[in-house]
C-alpha positions in Angstrom: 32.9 29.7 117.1 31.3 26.4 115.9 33.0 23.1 115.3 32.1 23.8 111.5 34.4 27.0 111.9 37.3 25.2 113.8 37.5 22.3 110.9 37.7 25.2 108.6 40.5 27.0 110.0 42.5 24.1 110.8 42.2 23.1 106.9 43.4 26.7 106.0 46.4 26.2 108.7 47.5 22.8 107.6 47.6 24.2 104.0 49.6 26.8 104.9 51.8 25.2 106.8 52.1 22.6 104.2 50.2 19.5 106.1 49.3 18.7 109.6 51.7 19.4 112.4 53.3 15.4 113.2 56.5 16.2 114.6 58.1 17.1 117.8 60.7 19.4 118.7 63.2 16.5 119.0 62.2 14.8 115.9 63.0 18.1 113.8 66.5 18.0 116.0 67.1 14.2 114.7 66.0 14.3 111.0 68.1 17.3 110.5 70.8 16.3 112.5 71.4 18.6 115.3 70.6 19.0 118.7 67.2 20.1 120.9 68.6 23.5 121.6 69.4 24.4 118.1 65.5 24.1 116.8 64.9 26.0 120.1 66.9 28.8 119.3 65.8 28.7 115.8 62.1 28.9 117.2 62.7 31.6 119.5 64.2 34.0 117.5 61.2 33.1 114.8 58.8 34.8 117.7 57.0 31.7 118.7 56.0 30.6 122.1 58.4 27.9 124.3 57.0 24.4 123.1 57.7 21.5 125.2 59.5 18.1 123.6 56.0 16.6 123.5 54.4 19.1 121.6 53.4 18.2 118.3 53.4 21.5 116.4 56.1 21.0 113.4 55.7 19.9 109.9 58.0 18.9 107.2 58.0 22.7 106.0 60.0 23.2 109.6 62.5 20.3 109.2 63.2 22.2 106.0 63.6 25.5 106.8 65.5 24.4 110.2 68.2 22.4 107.7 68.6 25.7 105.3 70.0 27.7 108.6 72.4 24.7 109.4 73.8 24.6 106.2 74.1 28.0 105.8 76.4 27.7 109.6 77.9 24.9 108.2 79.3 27.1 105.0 79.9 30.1 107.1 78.2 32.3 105.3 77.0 33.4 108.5 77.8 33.0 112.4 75.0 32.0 114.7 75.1 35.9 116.3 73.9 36.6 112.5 71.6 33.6 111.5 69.7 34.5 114.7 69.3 38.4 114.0 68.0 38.0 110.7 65.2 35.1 111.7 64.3 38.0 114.2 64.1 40.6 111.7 62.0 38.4 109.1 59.8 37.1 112.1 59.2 41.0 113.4 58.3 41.9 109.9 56.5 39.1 108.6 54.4 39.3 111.9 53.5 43.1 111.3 53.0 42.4 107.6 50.5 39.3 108.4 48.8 41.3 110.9 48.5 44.3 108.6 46.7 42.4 105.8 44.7 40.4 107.3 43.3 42.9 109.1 42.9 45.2 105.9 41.0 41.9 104.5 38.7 42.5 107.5 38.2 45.7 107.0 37.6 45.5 102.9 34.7 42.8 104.1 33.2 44.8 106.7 32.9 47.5 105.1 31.5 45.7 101.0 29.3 43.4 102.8 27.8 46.0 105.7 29.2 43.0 108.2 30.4 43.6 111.7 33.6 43.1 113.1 32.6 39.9 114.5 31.4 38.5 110.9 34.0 40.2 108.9 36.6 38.1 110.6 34.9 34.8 110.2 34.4 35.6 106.9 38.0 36.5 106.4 39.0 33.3 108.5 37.2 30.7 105.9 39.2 32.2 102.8 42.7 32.9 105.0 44.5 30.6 102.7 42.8 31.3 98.9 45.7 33.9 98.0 48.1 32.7 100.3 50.1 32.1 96.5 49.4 35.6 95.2 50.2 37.2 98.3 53.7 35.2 99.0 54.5 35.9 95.5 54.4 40.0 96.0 56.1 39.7 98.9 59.1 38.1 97.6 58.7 40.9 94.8 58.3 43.7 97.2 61.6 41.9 99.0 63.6 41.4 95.8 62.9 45.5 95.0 63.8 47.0 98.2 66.8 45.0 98.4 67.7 46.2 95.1 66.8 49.9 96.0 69.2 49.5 99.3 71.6 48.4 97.4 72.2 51.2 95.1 71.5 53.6 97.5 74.8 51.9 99.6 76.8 51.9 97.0 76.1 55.8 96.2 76.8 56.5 99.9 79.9 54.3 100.1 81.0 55.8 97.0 81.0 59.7 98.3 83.2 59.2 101.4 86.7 60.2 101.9 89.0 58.8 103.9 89.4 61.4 106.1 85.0 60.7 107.8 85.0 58.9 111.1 82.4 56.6 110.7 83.8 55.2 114.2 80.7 55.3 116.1 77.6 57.0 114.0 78.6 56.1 110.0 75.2 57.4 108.1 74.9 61.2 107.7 70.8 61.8 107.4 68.3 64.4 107.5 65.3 63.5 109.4 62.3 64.0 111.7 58.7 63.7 113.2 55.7 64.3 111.8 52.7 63.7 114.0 49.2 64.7 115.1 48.4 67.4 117.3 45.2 66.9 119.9 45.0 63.4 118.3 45.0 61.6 122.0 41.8 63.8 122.7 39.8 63.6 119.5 40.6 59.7 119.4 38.1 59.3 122.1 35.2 60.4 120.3 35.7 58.5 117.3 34.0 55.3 116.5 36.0 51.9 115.0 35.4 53.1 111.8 36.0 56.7 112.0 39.6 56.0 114.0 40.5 53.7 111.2 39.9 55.7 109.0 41.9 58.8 110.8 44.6 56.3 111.3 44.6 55.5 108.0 44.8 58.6 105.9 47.6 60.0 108.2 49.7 56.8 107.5 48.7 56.3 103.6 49.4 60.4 103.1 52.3 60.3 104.6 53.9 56.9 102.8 52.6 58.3 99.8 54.6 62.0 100.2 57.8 60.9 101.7 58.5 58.0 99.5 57.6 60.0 96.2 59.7 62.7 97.1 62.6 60.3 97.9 62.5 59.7 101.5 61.4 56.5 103.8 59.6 55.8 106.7 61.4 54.4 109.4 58.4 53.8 111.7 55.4 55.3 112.7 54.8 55.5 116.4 51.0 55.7 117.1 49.9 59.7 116.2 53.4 59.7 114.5 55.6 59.6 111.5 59.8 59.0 111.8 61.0 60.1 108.4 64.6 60.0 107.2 65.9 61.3 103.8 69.7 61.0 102.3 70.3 64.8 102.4 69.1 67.7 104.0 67.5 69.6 100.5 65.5 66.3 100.3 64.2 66.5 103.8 63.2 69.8 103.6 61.0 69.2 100.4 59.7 65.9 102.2 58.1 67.6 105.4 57.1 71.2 103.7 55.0 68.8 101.1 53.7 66.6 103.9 52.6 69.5 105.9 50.5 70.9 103.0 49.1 67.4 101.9 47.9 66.5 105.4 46.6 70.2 105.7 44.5 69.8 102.9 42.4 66.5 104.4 39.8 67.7 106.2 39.3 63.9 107.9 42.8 65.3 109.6 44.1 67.6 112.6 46.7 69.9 112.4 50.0 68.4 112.4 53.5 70.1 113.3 56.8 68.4 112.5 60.9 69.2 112.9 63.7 68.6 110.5 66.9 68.2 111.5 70.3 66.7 109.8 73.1 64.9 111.5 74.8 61.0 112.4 72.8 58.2 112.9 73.4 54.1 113.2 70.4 51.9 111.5 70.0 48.7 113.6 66.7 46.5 113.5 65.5 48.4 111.0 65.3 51.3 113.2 67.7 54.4 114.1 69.3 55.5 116.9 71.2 58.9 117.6 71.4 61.7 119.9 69.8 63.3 116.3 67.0 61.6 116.7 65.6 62.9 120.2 66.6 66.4 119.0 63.8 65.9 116.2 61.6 64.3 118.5 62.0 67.1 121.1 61.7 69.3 118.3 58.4 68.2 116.9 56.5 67.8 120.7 57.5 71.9 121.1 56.3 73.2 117.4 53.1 75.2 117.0 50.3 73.5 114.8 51.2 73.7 110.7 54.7 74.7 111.6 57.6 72.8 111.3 60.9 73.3 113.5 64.7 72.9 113.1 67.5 73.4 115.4 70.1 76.0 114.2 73.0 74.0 113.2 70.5 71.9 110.6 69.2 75.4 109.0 72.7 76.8 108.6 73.6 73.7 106.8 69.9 74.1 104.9 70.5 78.3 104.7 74.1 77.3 102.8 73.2 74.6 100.3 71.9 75.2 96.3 68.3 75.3 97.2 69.2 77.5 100.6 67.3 81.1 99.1 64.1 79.2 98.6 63.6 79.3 102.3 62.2 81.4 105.2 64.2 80.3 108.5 62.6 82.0 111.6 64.4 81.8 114.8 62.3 81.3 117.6 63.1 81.7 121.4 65.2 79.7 122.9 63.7 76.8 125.0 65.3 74.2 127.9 64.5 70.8 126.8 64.7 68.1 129.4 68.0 65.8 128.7 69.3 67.8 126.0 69.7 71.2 127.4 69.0 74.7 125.0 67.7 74.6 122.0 67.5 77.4 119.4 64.4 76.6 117.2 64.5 77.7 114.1 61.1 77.6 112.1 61.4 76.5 108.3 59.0 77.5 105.4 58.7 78.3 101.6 59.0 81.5 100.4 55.5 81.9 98.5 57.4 82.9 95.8 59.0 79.4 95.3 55.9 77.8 96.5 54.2 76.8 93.2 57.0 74.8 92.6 56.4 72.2 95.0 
């Protein structure tokens, strides 16, 4: 990269940073009046890299945002156990979400202009800062409705318990499971850049797009795969029937195969945990192509609710799964007759 290139990125950092870094780590610590190790734990569990007391990498932006978190310690609105879990979680995210459109922005300029990677990205890199405003501002939208989402979807969960639920150890009841792509390790190797992108790409867009407008979420996706989770069982099912048959009709796709199963989980990180959860991974790695698996306590629950005759469950053989013993499969599926109501 030329000189010309470095002066242009280091304009687009200092603007977003809000001016040239001039400060120390200790000269954040004494203009907001705490000590060296505070910034440094503030730093760390932002994701950055160790900086030394001579390194002159902070800007007034920092001194800022490093005085917010002591005055929010200060009120008690937090403990420092707290304060430093949610810098982690907005650093993890805000990391991903950078990386995420950025990239995107490489991709949309590769692909109008008919530029390599190479270009695309010095392209990309002498506008990083233009929409830095529009972008900030849907994110703090995007934050604002999620929140708001969560929020009535806690208070409709708090408001159906009883007091006889032991919430003790796993307090969320969820249906959930895997959906990922068979072979995909195998066909990978023959794609090109543009052709895995764009593999990678429709798996994750289709599958966003059905499990969120049927009511579910995405907890993660995990290379070739999809974690789902949905607040009851009758919305899981629809969920992972209708992403079957979406991601069935892409021909850019291969054959997926997914499981289904309901029980108690803990969210932490943004992630869940539960023995649940490597039941329905276990589940997914043994079903056939275009099938999707269940184990039997999950389709007895499914089999008795309102929506239970709509369904075809097919036992299948039972199999030994490493760490968790026998499982009885139980294959799930429309019955055509309910089918064109999907």
């Amino acid at each position: 990269m030329t000189s010309e290139n470095l002066d242009t990125v280091e304009y687009h950092v200092n603007r977003l940073l809000g001016g040239a870094p001039s400060l120390t780590i200790t000269e954040v610590a004494e203009r907001v009046g705490v000590d060296v190790s505070f910034v440094r734990t503030f730093w760390r569990a932002m994701g950055f890299a160790t900086v030394t007391e001579a390194d002159v990498v902070f800007t007034e932006a920092d001194v800022q945002a490093v005085r917010t978190w002591r005055e929010l310690l200060a009120r008690g609105r937090v403990d420092e156990r707290t304060a430093v879990s949610l810098l982690r979680a907005e650093s993890h995210i805000t990391d991903r979400l950078v990386l995420w459109q950025v990239e995107a922005l490489i991709d949309d300029v590769a692909r109008r202009l008919n530029l390599d990677d190479t270009s695309a990205r010095l392209v990309v890199l002498d506008h990083i800062s233009d929409d830095f405003e529009l972008l900030s501002e849907q994110l703090a939208y995007s934050w604002r409705r999620q929140l708001a989402a969560l929020a009535t979807r806690i208070n409709a969960e708090v408001a159906q318990r009883s007091a006889d639920d032991d919430l003790s150890k796993l307090p969320l009841k969820r249906a959930l499971g895997f959906v990922d792509m068979v072979e995909y390790t195998r066909r990978s190797r023959t794609l090109d850049v543009t052709q895995l992108t764009e593999l990678i790409q429709g798996f994750e867009f289709i599958a966003r797009d059905v499990i969120t407008s049927e009511g579910g979420r995405i907890v993660k996706t995990i290379g070739d795969a999809v974690l789902y989770i949905a607040d009851d069982l009758d919305t899981g099912a629809r969920i992972v029937l209708s992403l079957i048959e979406a991601l069935k009709a892409d021909p850019r796709l291969p054959p997926v195969r997914a499981s289904l199963v309901q029980g108690r989980v803990v969210s932490h990180s943004g992630d869940i945990f539960g023995p649940v959860v490597n039941v329905a991974s276990r589940l997914a790695d043994i079903a056939l192509p275009g099938t999707v698996l269940m184990d039997e306590t999950t389709a007895a629950l499914l089999q008795a609710s309102e929506t239970g005759h709509e369904y075809d469950l097919s036992p299948r053989p039972v199999v030994e799964v490493q760490g968790l013993g026998e499982i009885r499969p139980v294959e799930l599926r429309k019955k055509p007759e309910y089918e064109s109501d999907d």
